[in-house]
C-alpha positions in Angstrom: 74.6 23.4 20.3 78.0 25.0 20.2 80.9 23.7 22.5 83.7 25.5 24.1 86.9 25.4 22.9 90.4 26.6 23.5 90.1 28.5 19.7 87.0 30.2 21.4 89.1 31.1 24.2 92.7 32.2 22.1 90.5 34.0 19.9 88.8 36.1 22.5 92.0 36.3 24.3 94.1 38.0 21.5 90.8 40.2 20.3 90.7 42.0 23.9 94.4 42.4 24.1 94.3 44.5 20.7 91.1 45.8 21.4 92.7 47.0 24.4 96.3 48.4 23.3 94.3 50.0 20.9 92.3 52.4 23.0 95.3 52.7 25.2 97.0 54.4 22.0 94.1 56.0 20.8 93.3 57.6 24.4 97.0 58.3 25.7 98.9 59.2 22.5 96.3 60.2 19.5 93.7 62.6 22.0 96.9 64.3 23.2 98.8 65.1 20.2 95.3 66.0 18.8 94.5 68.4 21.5 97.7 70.4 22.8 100.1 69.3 19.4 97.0 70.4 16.9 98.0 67.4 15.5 95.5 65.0 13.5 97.7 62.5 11.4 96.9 59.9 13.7 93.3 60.4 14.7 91.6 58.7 11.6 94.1 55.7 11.3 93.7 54.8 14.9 90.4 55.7 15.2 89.6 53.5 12.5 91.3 50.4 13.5 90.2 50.7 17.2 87.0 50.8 15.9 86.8 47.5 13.1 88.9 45.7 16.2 86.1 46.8 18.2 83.6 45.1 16.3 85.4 42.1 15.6 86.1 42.3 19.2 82.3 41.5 20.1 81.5 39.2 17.9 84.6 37.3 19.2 83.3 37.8 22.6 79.8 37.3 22.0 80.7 33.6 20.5 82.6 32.7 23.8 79.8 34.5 26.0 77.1 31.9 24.3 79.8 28.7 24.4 80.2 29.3 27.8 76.7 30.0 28.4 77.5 33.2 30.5 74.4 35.1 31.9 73.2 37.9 30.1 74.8 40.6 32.6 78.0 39.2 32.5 77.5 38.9 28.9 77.4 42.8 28.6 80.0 43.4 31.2 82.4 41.1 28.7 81.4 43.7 25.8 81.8 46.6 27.0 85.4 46.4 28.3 86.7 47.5 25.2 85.4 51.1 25.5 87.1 51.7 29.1 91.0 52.1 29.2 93.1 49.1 31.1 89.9 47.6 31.8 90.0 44.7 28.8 93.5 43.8 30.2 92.3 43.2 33.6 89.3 41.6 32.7 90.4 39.3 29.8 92.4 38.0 32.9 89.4 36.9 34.7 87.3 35.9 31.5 90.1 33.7 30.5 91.1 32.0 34.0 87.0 31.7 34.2 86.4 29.9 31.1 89.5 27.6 30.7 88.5 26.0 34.1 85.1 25.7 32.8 86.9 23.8 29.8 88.9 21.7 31.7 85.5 20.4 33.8 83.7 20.2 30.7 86.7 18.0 29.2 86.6 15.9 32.5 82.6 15.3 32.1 83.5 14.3 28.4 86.0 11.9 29.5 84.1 10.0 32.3 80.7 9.8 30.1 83.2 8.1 27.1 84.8 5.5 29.8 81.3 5.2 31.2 79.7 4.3 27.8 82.9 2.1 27.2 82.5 0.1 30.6 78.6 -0.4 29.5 79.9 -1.9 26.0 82.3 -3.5 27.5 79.9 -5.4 29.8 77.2 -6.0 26.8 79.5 -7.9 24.8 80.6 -9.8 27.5 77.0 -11.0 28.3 76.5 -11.7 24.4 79.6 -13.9 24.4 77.8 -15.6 27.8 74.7 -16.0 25.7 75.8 -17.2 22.7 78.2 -19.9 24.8 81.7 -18.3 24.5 83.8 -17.4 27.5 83.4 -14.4 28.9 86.8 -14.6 29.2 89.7 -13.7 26.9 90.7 -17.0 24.9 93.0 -19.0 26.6 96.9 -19.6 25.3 97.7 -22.7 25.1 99.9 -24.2 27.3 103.9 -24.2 26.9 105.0 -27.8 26.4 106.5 -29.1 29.4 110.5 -29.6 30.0 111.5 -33.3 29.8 
């Protein structure tokens, strides 16, 4: 069973931000100067590029979709923002805020089953001191010799 994590989230985060400038270059600067400048320097190198961050790109998101346990649809949705222009920056926005609060509730869950399971301990030993004839009380200090 895989957790989320804030690496899962960074790591997503900083894949559909390149992913993302990427095509922006690729469909405002490289498809232009290719079609009215006859110009194809830049076509393979940023064709290339897009298209290995692409790749990385979903299995990046793929690994947050299945630690956050997205449905399928949404899962899909998160994949195929790379392909449309503007639309990974907009919607790394709402992955992000989306699965950092599911984060934070899964951290608070964490938290209150380990004080939970620390109360219960806390409660065992103290019945196993009862048991055995110890206090169930912290030992006492003994007392400061009185002022003559």
């Amino acid at each position: 069973m895989t957790t989320l994590t804030s690496g899962a989230i960074k790591r997503y985060r900083a894949m559909a931000l390149f992913t993302g400038t990427m095509l922006l270059l690729l469909t405002f600067v490289v498809i232009p100067l290719q079609l009215w400048a006859h110009n194809k320097t830049l076509e393979k190198p940023v064709a290339m590029i897009h298209g290995y961050g692409y790749m990385v790109y979903l299995i990046v998101a793929l690994d947050l979709c299945l630690r956050a346990r997205y449905k399928p649809i949404r899962t899909i949705l998160i994949l195929l923002v790379g392909v449309v222009p503007f639309l990974a920056f907009y919607y790394e926005r709402i992955v992000v805020r989306d699965t950092q609060k599911l984060l934070a509730e899964s951290q608070e869950r964490a938290a209150k089953k380990k004080a939970k399971a620390a109360a219960k301990t806390a409660k065992t030993t103290a019945r196993a001191k009862v048991a055995v004839g110890a206090p169930a009380t912290e030992p006492e200090q003994p007392e400061p010799a009185a002022a003559e």
